[in-house]
C-alpha positions as CSV (number, residue, x, y, z in Angstrom):
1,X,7.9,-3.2,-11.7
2,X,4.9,-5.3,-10.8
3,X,2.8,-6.4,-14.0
4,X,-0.7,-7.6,-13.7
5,X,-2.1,-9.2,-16.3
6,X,-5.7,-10.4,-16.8
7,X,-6.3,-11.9,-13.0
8,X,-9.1,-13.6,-12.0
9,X,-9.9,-15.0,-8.3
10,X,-12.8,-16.6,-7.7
11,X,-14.8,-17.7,-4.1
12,X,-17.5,-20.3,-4.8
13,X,-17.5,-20.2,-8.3
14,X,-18.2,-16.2,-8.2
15,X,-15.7,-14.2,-9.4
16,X,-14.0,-11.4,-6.3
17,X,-11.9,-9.5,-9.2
18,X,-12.0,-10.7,-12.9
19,X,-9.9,-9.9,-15.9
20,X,-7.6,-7.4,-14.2
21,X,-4.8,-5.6,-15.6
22,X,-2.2,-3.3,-14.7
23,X,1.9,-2.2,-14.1
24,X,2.6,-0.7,-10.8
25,X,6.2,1.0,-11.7
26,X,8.8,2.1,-9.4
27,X,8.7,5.2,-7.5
28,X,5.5,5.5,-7.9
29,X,2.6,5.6,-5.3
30,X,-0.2,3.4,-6.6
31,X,-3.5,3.4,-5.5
32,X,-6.2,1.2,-5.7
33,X,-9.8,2.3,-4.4
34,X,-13.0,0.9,-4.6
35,X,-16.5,1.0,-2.3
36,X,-16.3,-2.1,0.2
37,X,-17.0,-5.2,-1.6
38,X,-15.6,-4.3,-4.7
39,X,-12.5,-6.8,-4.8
40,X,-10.1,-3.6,-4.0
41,X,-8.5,-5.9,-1.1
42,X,-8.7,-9.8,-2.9
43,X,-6.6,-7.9,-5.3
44,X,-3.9,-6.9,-3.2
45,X,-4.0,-10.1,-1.7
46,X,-3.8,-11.8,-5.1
47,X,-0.7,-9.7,-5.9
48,X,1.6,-10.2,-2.5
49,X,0.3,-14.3,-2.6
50,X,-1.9,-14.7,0.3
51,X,-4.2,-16.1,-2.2
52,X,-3.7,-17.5,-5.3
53,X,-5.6,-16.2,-8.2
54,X,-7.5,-18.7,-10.4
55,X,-5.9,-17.1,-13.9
56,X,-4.1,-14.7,-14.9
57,X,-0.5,-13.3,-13.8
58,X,1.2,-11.2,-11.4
59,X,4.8,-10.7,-12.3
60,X,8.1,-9.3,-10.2
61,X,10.0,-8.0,-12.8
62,X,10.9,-10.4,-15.3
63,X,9.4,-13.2,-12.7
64,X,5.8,-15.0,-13.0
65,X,5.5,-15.2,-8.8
66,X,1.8,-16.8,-8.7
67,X,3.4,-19.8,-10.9
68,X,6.8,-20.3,-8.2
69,X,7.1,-22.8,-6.1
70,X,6.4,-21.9,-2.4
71,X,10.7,-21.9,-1.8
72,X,10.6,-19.6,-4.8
73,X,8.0,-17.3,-3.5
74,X,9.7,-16.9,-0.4
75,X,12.6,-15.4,-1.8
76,X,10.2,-13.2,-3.7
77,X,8.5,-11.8,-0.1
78,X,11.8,-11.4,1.2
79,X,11.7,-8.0,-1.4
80,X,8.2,-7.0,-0.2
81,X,7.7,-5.0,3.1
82,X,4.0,-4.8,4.0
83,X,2.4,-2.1,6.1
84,X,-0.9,-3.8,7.6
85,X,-3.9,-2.3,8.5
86,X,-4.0,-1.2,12.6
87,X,0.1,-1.5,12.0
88,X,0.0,-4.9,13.2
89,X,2.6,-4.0,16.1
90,X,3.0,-7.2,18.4
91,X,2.5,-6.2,22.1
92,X,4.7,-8.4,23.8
93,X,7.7,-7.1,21.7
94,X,9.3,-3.1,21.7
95,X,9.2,-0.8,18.9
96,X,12.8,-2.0,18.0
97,X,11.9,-5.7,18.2
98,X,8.8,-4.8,15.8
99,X,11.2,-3.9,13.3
100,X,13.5,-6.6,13.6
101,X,11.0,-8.8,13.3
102,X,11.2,-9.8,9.1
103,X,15.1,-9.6,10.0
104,X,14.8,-12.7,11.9
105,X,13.3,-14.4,9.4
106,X,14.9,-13.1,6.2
107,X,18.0,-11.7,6.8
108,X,21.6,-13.4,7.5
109,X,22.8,-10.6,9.2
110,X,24.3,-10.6,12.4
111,X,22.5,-9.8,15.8
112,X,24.9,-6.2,15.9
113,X,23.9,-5.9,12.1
114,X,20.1,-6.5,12.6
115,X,19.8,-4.0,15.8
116,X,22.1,-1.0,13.8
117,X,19.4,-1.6,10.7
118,X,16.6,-1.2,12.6
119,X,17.8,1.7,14.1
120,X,18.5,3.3,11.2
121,X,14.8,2.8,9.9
122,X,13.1,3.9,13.5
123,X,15.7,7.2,12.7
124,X,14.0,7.5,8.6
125,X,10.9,7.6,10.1
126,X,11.4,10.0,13.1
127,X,11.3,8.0,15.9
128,X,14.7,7.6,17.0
129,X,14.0,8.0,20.7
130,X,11.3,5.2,21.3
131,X,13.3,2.1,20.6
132,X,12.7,0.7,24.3
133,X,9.1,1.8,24.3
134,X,6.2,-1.0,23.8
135,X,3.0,-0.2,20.9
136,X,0.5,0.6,24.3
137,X,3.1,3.2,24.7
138,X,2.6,4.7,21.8
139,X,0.4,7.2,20.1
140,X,-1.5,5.9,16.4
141,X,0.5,8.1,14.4
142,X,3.8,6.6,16.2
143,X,2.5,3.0,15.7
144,X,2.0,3.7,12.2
145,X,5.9,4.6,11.5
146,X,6.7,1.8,13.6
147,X,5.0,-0.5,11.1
148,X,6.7,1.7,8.2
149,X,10.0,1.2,9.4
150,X,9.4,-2.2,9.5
151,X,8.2,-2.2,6.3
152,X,11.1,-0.9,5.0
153,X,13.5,-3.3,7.1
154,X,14.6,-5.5,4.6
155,X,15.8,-2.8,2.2
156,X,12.8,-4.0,-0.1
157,X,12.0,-3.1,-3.8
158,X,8.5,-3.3,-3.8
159,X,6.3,-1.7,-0.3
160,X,2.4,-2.8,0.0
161,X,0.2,-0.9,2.4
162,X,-3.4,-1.9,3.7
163,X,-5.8,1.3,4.8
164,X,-2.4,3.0,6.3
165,X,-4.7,5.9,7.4
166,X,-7.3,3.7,9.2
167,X,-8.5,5.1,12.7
168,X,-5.9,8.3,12.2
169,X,-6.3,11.8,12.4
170,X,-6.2,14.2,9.4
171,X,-3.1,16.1,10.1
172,X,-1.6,12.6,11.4
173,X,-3.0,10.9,8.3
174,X,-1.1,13.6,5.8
175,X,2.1,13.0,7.5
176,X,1.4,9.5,7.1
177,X,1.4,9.9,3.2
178,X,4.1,11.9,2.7
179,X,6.4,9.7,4.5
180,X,5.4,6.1,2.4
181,X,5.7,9.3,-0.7
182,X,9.3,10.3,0.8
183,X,10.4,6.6,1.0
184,X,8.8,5.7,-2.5
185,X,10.7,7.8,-4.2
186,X,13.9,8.1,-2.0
187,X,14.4,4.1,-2.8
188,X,12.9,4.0,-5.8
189,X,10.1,1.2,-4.2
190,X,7.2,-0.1,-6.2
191,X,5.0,1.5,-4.0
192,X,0.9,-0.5,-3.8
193,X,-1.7,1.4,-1.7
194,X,-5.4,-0.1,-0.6
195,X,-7.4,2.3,0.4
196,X,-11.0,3.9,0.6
197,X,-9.0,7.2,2.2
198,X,-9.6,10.3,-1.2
199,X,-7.6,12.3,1.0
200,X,-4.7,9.8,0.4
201,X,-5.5,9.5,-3.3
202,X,-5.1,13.2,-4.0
203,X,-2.0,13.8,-1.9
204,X,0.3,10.6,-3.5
205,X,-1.4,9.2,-5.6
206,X,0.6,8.6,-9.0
207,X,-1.3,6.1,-10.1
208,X,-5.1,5.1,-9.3
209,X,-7.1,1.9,-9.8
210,X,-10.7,2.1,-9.6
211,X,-12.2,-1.1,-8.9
212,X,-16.2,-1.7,-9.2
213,X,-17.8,-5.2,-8.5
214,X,-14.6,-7.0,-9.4
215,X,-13.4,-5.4,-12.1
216,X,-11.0,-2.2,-13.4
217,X,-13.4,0.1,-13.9
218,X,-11.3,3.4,-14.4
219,X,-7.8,3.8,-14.1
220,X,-5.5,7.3,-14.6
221,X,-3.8,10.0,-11.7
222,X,-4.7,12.3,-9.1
223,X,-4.7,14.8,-11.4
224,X,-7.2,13.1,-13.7
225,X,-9.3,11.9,-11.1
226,X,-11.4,14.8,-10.1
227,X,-12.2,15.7,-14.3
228,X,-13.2,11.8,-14.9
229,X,-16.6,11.2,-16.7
230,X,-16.5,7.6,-15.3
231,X,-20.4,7.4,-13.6
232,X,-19.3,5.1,-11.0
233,X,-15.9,6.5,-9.9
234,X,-18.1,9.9,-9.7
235,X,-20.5,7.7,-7.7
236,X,-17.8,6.7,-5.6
237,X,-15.8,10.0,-5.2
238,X,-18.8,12.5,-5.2
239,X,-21.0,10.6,-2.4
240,X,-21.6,13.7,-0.1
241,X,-22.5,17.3,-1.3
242,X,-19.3,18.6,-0.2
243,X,-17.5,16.5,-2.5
244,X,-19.6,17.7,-5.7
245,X,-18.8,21.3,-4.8
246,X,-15.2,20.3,-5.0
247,X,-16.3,18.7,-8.6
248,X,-16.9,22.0,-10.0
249,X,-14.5,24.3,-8.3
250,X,-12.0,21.9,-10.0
251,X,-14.0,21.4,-13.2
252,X,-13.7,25.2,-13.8
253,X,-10.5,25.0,-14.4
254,X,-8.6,25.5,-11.3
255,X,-5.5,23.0,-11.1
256,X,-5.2,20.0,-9.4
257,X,-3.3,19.5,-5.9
258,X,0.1,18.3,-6.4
């Protein structure tokens, strides 16, 4: 479980996310959305350490990690897999080396050990076949479970994800979701999803954090989200006249995708 309490970060004396609360729980998909701008992304930042928040918490379990020492902290990361944003593939290095990449660095396993775990994680995320091949050589989609299986390398209890639908395709984009959904719940990972994608919100998400200007503005499930009375997560959700049709199909009473 990741527990955020009250979290503040702060750039030039103005305030990115303030007073920010909230458990992300294991096996759960969490969500956090927000319009650009709105401190959706200094949050998750905040959270895995690539900044430092100003006050407040983020705990690991029973563990304060924004307090450790930077040795500390690294043995904290070595439980986090992080899908980036554009997957984040190195070019010079195959599909396989991709995913033995945070092996090299975190692991003491052996050179036999590191090659059979990564692929076992290119075979979890269909893509047995393409060890050999380089990220040019593959499609989006395929670069995407690359970075998933990566992800998932070191066996690790808590999975954060940056826009892992950016620049994909809709079908791709579903198939996307239900894998980190499939692994989530399969290893039981605290699961921590950035995103601007609605699609992605009301396929996985189990939890949702709205955040407006900084702050949590609305929080609840896919399931809630649609029949919120929030004015600026309807703002946010209901931007396009397509969108508000949806509104009131779901608001008269048909249920919620799931």
């Amino acid at each position: 479980m990741i527990t955020v309490s009250h979290l503040s970060k702060y750039f030039d004396g103005r305030p990115a996310v303030k007073d920010i609360s909230v458990k992300y729980l294991p096996g759960q998909c969490s969500m956090i959305i927000g319009a650009s701008g709105s401190g959706k992304t200094v949050l998750l930042k905040s959270i895995v350490g690539l900044l430092t928040p100003e006050e407040g918490e983020v705990m690991f379990g029973d563990t304060v990690f924004n307090r450790l020492p930077d040795e500390e902290k690294k043995k904290t990361r070595s439980r986090m897999g992080m899908l980036f944003q554009g997957s984040a593939l190195f070019d010079f290095a195959t599909a396989k080396e991709n995913v033995m990449f945070p092996l090299e660095f975190f692991s003491n396993m052996s050179r036999r050990e590191k090659s059979d775990r990564a692929d076992f994680c290119l075979r979890r995320v269909g893509l047995e076949d393409i060890g050999n091949k380089y990220p040019s050589e593959l499609s989006g989609g395929m670069q995407k479970r690359v970075g998933i299986a990566r992800a998932i390398a070191l066996n690790p209890q808590y999975l954060f994800c940056d826009e892992p639908n950016s620049g994909l395709d809709p079908q791709t984009s579903v198939m996307i979701d239900r894998l980190i959904q499939e692994i989530t719940r399969e290893y039981n990972i605290t699961t921590v999803i950035n995103t601007h994608d609605m699609n992605s919100v009301m396929e996985i998400g189990d939890k949702v954090v709205f955040i407006y200007k900084g702050e949590k503005c609305w929080e609840g499930s896919r399931h809630d989200i649609l029949a919120s009375d929030n004015r600026e997560l309807e703002d946010f959700i209901f931007a396009s006249g397509m969108a508000r049709e949806l509104k009131t199909l779901y608001g008269s009473g048909n249920p919620s995708r799931g």
